[in-house]
Every structure is written in structure tokens, then in C-alpha cells.
N, C-alpha and C positions, 0 to 999 in steps of 0.2 A: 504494500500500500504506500500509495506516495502522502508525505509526508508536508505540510504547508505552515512554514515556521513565520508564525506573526507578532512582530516585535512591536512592545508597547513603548509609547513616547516618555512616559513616566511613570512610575512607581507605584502611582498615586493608581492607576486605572485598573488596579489590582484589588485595591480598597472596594470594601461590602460593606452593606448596613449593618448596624446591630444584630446578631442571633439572638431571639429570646427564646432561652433553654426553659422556657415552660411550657411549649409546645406538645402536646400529649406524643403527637408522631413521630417526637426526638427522640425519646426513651423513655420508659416506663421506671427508672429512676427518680427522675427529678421529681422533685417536692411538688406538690399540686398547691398548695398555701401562695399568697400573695407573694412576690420577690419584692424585693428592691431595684433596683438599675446595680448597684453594684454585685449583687446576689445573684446577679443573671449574669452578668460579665462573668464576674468567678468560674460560675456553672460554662460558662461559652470558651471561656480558656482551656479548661480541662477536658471539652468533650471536643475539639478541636487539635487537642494532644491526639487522644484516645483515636481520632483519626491516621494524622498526620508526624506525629511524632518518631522520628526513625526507629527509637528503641520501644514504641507505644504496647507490645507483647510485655513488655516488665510492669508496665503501672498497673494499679492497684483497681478495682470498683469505683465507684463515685462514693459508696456508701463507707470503707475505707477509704477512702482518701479526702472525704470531706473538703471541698474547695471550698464553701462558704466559712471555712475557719479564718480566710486571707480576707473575707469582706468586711472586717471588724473597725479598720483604721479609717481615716477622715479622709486621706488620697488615694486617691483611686490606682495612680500610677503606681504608687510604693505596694497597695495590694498584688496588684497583678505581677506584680515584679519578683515579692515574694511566692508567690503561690508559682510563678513562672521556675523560678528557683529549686523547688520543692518538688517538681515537676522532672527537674534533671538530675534530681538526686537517685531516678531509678535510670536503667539502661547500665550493667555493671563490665566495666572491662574486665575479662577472663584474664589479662597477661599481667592488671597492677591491682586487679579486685577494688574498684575504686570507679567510682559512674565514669563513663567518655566525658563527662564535663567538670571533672573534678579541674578547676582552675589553682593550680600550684603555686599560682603567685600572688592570688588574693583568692583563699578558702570559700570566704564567704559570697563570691561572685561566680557565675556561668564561666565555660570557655569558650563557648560558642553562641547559646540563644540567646535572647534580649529582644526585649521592645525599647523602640524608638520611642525617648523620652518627649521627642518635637512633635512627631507625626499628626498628634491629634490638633495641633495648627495650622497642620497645612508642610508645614516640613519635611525636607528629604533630607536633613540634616545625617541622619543615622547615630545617633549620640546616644548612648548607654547610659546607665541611672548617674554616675557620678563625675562622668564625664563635661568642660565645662565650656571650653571652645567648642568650634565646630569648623569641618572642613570635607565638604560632602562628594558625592560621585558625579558631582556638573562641574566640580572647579572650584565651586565659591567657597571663600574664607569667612570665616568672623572673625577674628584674633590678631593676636602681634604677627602670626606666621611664623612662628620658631619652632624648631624641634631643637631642644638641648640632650646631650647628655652629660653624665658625673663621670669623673673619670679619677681613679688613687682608692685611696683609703676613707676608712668614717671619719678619720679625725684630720688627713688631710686629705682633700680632691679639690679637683678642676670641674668649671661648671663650662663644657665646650658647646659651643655653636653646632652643632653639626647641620642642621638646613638652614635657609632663611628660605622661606616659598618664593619662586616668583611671583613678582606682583605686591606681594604682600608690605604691609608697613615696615616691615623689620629690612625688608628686600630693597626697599626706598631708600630706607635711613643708609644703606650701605653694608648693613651688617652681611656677613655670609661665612661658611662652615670653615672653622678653625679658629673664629675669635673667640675670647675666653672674658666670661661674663665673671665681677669680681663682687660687683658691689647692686642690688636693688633694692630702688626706696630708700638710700641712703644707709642699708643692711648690710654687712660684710657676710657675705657666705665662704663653703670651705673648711669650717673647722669642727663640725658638729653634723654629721651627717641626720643622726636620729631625732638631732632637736628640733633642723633647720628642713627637711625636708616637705613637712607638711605646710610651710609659711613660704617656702620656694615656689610650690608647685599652687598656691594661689596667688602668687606675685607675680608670676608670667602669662599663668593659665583663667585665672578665675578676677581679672582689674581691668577696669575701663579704660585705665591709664600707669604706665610702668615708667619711673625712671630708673636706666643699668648704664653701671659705670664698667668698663674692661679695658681689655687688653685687645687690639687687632694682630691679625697675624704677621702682620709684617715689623709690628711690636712697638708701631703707635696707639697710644691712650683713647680713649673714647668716651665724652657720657653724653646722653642721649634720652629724650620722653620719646616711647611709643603710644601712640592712642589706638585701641581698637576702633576696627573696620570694617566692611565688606571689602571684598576682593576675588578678585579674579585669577587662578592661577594653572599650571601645566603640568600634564602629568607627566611627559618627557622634560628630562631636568635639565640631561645634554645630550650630546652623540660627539662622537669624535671615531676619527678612520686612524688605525696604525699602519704601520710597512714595516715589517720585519723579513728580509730577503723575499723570500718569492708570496709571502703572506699578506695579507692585508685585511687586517682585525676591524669589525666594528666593533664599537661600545656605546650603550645608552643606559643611562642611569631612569629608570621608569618607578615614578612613586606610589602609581595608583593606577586599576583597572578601574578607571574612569568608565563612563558611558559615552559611545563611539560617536554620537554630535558632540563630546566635547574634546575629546582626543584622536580621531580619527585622522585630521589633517595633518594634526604633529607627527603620527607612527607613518603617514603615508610617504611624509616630505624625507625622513630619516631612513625608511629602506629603501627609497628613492634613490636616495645619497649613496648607502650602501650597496646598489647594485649599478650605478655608476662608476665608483672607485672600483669596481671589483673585489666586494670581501669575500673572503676566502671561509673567516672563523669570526663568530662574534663571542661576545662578553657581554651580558645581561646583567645589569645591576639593580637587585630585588631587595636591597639590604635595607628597606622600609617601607616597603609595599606589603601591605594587609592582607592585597587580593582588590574583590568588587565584579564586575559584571561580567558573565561569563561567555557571553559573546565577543567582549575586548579581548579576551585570552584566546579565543578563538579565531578574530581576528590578526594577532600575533603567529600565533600557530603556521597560521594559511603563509602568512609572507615568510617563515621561514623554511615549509617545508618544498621538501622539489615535489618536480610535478609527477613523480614516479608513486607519492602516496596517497594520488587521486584516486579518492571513494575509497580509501583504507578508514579501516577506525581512529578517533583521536582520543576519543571518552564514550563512557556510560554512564549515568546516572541508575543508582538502586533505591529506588523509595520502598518502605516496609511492605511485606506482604498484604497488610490491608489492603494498600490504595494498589498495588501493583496488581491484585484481583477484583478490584472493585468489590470493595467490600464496604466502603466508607459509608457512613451513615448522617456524618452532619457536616461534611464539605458542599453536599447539594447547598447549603445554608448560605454560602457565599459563590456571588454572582461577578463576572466580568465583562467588560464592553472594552472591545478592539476594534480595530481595523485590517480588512486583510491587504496583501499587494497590492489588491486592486481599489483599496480604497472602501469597499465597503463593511459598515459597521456589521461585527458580528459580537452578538453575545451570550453567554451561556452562564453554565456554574461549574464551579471545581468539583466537585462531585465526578462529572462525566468525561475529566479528559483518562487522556492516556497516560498512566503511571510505569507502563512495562518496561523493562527494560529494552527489549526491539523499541518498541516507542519511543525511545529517551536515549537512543545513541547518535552518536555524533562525529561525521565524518571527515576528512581534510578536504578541500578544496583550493590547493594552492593557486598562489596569484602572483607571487613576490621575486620569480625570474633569479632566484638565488641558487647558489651552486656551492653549502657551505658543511665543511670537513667538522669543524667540531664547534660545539657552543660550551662556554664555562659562565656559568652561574653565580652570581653571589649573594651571597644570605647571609639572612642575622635570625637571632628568635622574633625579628617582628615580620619576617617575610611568610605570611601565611595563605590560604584557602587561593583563591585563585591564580596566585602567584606560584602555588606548588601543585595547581593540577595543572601549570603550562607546563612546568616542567618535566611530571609525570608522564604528560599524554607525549613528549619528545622522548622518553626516553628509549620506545622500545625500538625506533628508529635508527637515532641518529647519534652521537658519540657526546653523552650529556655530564659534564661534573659539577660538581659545587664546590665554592670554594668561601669561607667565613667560618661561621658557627652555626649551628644545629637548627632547624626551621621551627617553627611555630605547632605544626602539626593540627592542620586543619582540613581532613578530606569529604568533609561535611558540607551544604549546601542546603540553600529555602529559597521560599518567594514568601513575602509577607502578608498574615494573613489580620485580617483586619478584624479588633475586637472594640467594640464601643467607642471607635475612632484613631486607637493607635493601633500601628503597623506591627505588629509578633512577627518575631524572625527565629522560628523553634527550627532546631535541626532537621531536616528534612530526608535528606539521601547522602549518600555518599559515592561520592567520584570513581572511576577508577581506568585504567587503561588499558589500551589492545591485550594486554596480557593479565588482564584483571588483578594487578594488582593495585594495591593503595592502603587503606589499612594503616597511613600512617600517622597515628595517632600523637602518637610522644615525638614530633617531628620528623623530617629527613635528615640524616647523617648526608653530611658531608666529608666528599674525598679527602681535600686539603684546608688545615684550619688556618683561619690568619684574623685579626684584630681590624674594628670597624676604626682606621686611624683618622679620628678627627683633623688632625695638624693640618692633612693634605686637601684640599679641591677632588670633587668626583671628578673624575679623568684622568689625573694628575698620577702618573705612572709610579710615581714615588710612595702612592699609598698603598698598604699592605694589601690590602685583598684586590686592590688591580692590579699591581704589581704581582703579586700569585697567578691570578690568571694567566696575566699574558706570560706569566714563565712557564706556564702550564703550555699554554699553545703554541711557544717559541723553542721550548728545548724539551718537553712531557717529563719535566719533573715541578715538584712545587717547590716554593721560599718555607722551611722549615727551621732556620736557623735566625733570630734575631738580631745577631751582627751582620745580615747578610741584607736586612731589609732598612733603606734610607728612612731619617725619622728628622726631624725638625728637634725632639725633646727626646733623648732617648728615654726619659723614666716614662713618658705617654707610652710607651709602644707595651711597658709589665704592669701599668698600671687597670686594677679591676673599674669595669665599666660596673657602677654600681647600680645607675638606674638611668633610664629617659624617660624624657618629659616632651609632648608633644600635642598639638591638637585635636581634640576626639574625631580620629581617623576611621574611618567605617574598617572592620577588620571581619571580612565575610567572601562570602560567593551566593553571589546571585544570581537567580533563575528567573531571566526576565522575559520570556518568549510564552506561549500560550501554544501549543500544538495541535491540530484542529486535522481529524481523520479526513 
């Protein structure tokens, strides 16, 4: 059966009315007594799990599990958030006995689901409960536009620049990745990690207005007011072509799977470039990419594959055996209105598409006239979900390594379902490749490790994990030895990156296509 893939202009056309779970035809569960609006939300969350939830075989009854225990509080959001929470305490990993969303760096948070604390505005922000900037899947900023990280020890560290966005007020002011932030709000930071962290990360992240005093990298002084903003920014950060004898390396440092009206001209202009120089091997620089829209990755894919793995597999998606046999019982409850190729409106309900996996594969289409020997990868733990199914769906191809530190571990995927106005983005399916593999939960191992080195510019061959790569692609061994890699400060190159600090980045994959038999 041919397949008629109809891509929605927004996020937003995925959004349904309210469910009220007191419908007798829902289930002979629910409470037949009066609800409340929040009492039915509750009830709508969890029988929307009970559908749709990857691991939805481990949860409990309603009559265990009581949802209305979360409708007790005054916000609505913090209910659902918790009861959302409670929700992904089942689905248990077999290899660490511990749910898939056991989030290790903050216990008490998802690793993956979350509702969009904007959505019920009007927002595609994608912000998470505690999250305080925003910086979403069209481009647009709110914020300074900073990503920091710490870099040393609790009692001494470096507070390093590592992005400034384009565009952004921070990107204006001058600042960009290697200047070392010393002083905000007339606050000395640096010497106190445990004290100073939580007044840090509201001084850059959570103020309408920030005065920071530093250090530039070229090792003039700086102080400086940022006021927060709107802004407009890129998801390609650079590109640059190398020559190394008969080689000729791209590289792009790519921050976000954007959605393709707003990144499509930048990825087109740079393999453009790249298949006029003639590269040979590129370098992908993932080292703060989330992920995001799973056509963007796809798009990526197609330009880099030859045209020998036309209508070979790239991915599959596995939704739970519920919705993969149509078995669902309250997705009929939300409704969608598209457009097809041709323009005409069509509309239905989740309930009746196609979950199966033939339904839900996905094939290369190359387009991108490239002729290329090997791609090296770079990563960090924030390079996750659709930045790790691009490189999954290459791997069983084409000659794929990594080079940084360990991925995120995100082979998980949604499309947002809409509960009393805000966007739910529960674990949906999971990803996996021509060879069915994925599965990788506790992230990708990488070939060769090397240090995310603030001091340098992305591109800037002197920084350790480009510098890796392309020694990878110029002689096939890596920079393993620290006196062997150039460093601005040698103590930056031992020193532990203690934490980053950045704007509430969407960290997901998303399934924004509607598939219509």
C-alpha cells in the first residue's frame, strides 16, 4: 500500500479538545459522580497512557492507580506533571531494574516525557516544568542566548562561554564560546560551586536583565548589561571544508533539529558547498543538539546518503502492541485536521491511523550528489533523540564513529497529545535501524573520547574533539594523549566539566507527519 506522508505546518494542528473521561463508552471504570475539570484531566492523562504509553503493559488499573490523587493541588500544571511523573515510574529496564525514565541527574524529574509548561498559551516553546528561558524548534529565542559551562573543581572553576546563539543579545554584545564569565550582578562566582550554583543559574537563566563582568578570549576585560529578548537564531552554527592531501573534510556544527521552514535553506546552502569543494568525509558536530523533528534528520540522512541506498530502510518506529493492533480505546478521543499534497483538508482521529511497524518505516531517498568515505560524529551527554537516530539509521551503511563523550541515550519518540490545553509528550515508540537495532538507552558509546574544549571556536582545528576527528579521518587513529592535543590553558583540557547551563532547549524527537492509508 502506498503510503501519503502529510506534514503539519505546526505542532499546534495536532492539538484536541478536552477528553471528558466521564463518558460511559470510555470505560466502565470511571467514576459516574460529578468531576471536576481537573478530575477529568487527571482521568484523561492516564487513560491516554493506558493507550499510548510505550511501556502502557506495566501500568496498573485506574482503580490502582488512582489519578484523581494528583487533582488535589491549586495548578493544574504541577498536577499533571506529577501524576505525569508517576506514570513513568512503571515500564522497568531489565538491564538496571530501574523504569526507562529513571532520570540520573535529577531523580525527581522524567528522562524523557513532559508536558509543555507554555503550550496551553498558544506556545511551541517546549519548556519543561523548571525550565526558565526558552529557545524552540522555529529558531526563536527568549533569553541572553548563552549556553555556559563550569569547568575545574567545587571550590575552584571556570564559568566558560561555550555558545553565544546567533542573533541573540549575548551574540550582539560580542560575547562568543571561550570567554570566561567572572563576575554577575556584581557577584564573584568560582569559588563555591554548591552554594553558588542555584543563584548562577537564575542570574543568567531566570533575569530580565544580567550585568557579567569576564574575561575575553583573546584576554581582554569585558563588563557588559544583557536584557532579555526575542530573537531569531540558526540551527547550522558553521561549516567549514578541510584539504588534507587527497581528502576534503566537511564540518558543521548543527545545534538543533529544527523544523525544515526554518533550517532547510541553511542544511541546503552547506551541502551545497560541500558537494562543490568535493568532500570526501565529513564531521558532524552534535555536541549540543537535543534532537527535535524527525523529518530534519531525515532530511540530513537523504543529503548524505549515495544514491545506491535508494528505497533501502533508514528507521522504524515501534509503538506498543496496543496501538500497533489497534486496540486503542481512547485515542479515537482526539481529533486532527491536515492538509494533504494537494492541498486538501483532511481530518480524522488518532485512534484510526497506522501504528505498525510496515506502517511506520522509513526509507532513504537520497538527493545530496555526495560521494562520502566516512563521517565522524561528535557528542557530548546533551547530544540526544534525534541526533542519535541520525546516526543510528547511518550506521549500518556507511563507516560511522563518535568521537567526545557518551550520548544522552534517547531512542524514544511522541507526537503531543493534547490534554485540557497543554501538549503531553509521553514516550511513544522507539526508533531503531535497518538492523533493528537501538535499544540505546544509557546512551551511545563512543569510539574515541576527547573533552568538549571551551578555549577553542567550533571549527577551530585546535579543539579537542575536532581535532580527534579529523585525526581520525586523516591518519585512522585518535588524539588519546593530552600533551599531544593544543590547548590555550593546559589545566582547561583535566579540568571536570561540572555542569551546563543553557536555555530550555527542546531535548526530544518528534513525530510530526500524520500517515493516511
Amino acid at each position: 500500500m502506498n503510503k501519503i506522508f502529510i506534514k503539519t505546518t505546526t505542532l499546534l494542528l495536532f492539538a484536541a479538545s478536552i477528553l471528558s473521561c466521564s463518558k460511559k463508552d470510555v470505560t466502565e471504570e470511571i467514576p459516574k459522580e460529578t468531576s471536576s475539570r481537573i478530575e477529568k484531566l487527571t482521568d484523561s492523562l492516564f487513560y491516554y497512557a493506558k493507550d499510548a504509553y510505550l511501556w502502557n503493559s506495566e501500568l496498573p488499573t485506574y482503580a490502582v492507580f488512582n489519578p484523581r490523587k494528583y487533582s488535589t493541588g491549586s495548578d493544574e500544571y504541577e498536577n499533571l506533571t506529577q501524576e505525569l511523573f508517576a506514570i513513568t515510574r512503571y515500564g522497568i529496564n531489565p538491564a538496571t531494574q530501574s523504569p526507562y525514565e529513571y532520570n540520573k541527574d535529577d531523580v525527581n524529574e522524567t528522562k524523557y516525557s513532559y508536558i509543555d509548561k507554555d503550550s496551553y498559551t498558544g506556545s511551541t516553546s517546549f519548556i519543561r516544568r523548571h525550565d526558565f528561558a526558552s529557545l524552540d524548534l522555529e529558531g526563536n529565542g527568549k533569553d541572553f542566548g548563552l549556553k555556559v559551562g563550569l569547568y575545574g573543581s567545587e571550590t575552584d572553576y571556570d564559568i566558560y562561554i561555550q555558545l553565544a546563539y546567533p542573533g541573540s543579545p549575548a551574540a550582539l554584545a560580542g560575547l562568543q564560546r571561550g570567554d570566561i564569565i567572572t563576575d554577575i550582578n556584581g557577584v564573584k562566582y568560582g569559588t563555591n560551586f554548591n552554594s553558588e550554583v542555584s543563584s548562577l543559574n537564575k542570574a543568567l537563566f531566570d533575569s530580565e536583565s544580567t550585568t557579567i563582568k569576564g574575561i575575553k578570549s583573546d584576554g581582554k576585560s569585558f563588563n557588559l548589561t544583557l536584557n532579555k529578548t526575542t530573537y531569531k537564531t540558526k540551527s547550522v552554527l558553521i561549516d567549514s571544508v578541510y584539504t588534507k592531501g587527497t581528502k576534503k573534510i566537511g564540518y558543521f556544527a548543527f545545534s538543533s533539529f529544527s523544523s525544515l521552514a526554518h533550517t532547510e535553506a541553511d542544511l541546503t546552502t552547506t551541502f551545497n558547498d560541500f558537494q562543490t569543494a568535493g568532500v570526501t568525509d565529513l564531521i558532524i558536530d552534535l555536541r549540543y543538539n537535543g534532537g527535535g523533528y524527525l523529518n530534519t534528520a531525515e532530511f540530513i540522512a537523504n543529503k548524505i546518503a549515495p544514491s545506491s541506498l535508494n528505497g533501502k530502510v533508514m528507521f522504524t518506529e515501534h509503538f506498543n502492541s496496543t496501538m500497533q493492533n489497534k486496540k486503542t480505546q481512547y485515542l479515537k478521543y482526539l481529533t486532527y485536521e491536515t492538509t494533504n499534497a494537494n492541498g486538501t483538508k483532511i481530518t480524522g482521529n488518532y485512534g484510526e491511523l497506522d501504528y505498525s511497524v510496515s506502517g511506520n518505516t522509513y526509507t532513504f531517498n537520497p538527493n545530496g550528489n555526495l560521494n562520502i568515505n566516512s563521517i565522524v560524529f561528535i557528542v557530548t551527554e546533551s547530544t540526544a533523540s534525534a541526533s542519535e537516530l541520525l546516526i543510528n539509521s547511518l550506521k549500518p551503511y556507511l563507516s560511522v564513529k563518535l568521537v567526545g563523550s557518551n550520548t544522552y541515550g534517547k531512542p524514544v519518540g511522541f507526537f503531543p497529545l493534547t490534554v485540557g490545553g497543554y501538549d503531553v509528550y509521553m514516550s511513544m515508540f522507539e526508533s531503531k535501524n535497518s538492523n533493528n537495532e537501538g535499544g540505546y538507552y544509557d546512551g551511545m558509546t563512543v569510539d574515541g573520547t576527547s573533552r568538549d574544549d571551551a578555549t577553542y571556536a567550533l571549527g577551530n582545528l585546535k579543539e579537542q574533539s575536532l581535532q580527534a576527528a579529523y585525526n581520525y579521518i586523516t591518519t585512522g587513529s585518535y588524539l588519546n594523549s593530552s600533551s599531544r592535543i593544543s590547548s590555550k590553558t593546559t589545566s582547561t583540557n583535566q579540568l571536570k566539566k561540572l555542569k551546563e547551563f543553557s536555555p530550555g532547549q527542546f531535548k526530544g524527537m518528534i513525530e510530526n507527519r500524520t500517515k493516511i492509508k
